[in-house]
C-alpha positions in Angstrom: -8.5 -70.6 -101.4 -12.0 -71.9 -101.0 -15.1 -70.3 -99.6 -14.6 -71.5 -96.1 -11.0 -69.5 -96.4 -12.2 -66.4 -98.4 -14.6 -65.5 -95.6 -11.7 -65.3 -92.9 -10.0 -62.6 -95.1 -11.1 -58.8 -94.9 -13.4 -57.4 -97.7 -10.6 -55.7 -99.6 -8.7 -58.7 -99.6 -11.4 -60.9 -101.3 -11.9 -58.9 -104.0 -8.6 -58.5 -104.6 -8.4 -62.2 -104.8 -11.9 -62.8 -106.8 -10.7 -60.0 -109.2 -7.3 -61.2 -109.7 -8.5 -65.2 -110.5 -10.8 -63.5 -112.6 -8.3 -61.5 -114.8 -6.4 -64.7 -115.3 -9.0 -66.2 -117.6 -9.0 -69.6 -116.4 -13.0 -68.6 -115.3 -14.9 -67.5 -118.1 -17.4 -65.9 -115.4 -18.0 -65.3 -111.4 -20.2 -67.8 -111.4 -18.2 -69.8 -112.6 -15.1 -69.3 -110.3 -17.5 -69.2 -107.5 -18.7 -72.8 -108.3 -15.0 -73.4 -108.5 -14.0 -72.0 -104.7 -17.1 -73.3 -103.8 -19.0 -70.0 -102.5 -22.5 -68.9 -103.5 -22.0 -66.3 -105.3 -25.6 -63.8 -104.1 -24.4 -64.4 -100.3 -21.0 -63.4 -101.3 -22.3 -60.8 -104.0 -24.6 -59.1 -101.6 -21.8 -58.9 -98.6 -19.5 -57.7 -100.9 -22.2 -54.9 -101.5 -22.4 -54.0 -98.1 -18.9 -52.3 -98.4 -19.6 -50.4 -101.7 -18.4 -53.4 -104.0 -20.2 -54.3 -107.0 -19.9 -56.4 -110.0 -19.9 -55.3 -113.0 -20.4 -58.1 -115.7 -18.7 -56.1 -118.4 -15.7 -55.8 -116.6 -16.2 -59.4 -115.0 -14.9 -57.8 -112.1 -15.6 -55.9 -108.9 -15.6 -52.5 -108.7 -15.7 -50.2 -105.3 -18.7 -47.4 -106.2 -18.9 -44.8 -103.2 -22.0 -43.4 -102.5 -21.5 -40.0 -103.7 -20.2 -41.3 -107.1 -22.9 -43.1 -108.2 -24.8 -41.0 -111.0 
């Protein structure tokens, strides 16, 4: 899939996909995968956001924070 594609999908379904290339370890980083798919990565990073998705360089993956959770 490349960025052109991902943006067709739902939200849910993107990060399921950047999180699952991700765990794979081919990509040492998002930025990295995202120069791979060929997305820039604060557009997708800030729409991704919009929906309560954040990434969380530790994990180097995306994680769904609701409102009420955050502390």
């Amino acid at each position: 899939m490349y960025g052109h594609q991902i943006y067709q999908y739902p939200i849910k379904k993107r990060v399921e996909f950047l999180n699952s290339e991700l765990r794979k370890g081919q990509h040492n980083s998002l930025e990295e995968l995202a120069a791979d798919i060929f997305i820039d990565i604060e557009d997708l990073k800030e729409e991704l956001r919009k929906d309560g998705y954040f990434f969380v360089p530790d994990l180097n993956q995306f994680v769904r924070i609701e409102m009420g959770q955050a502390g």
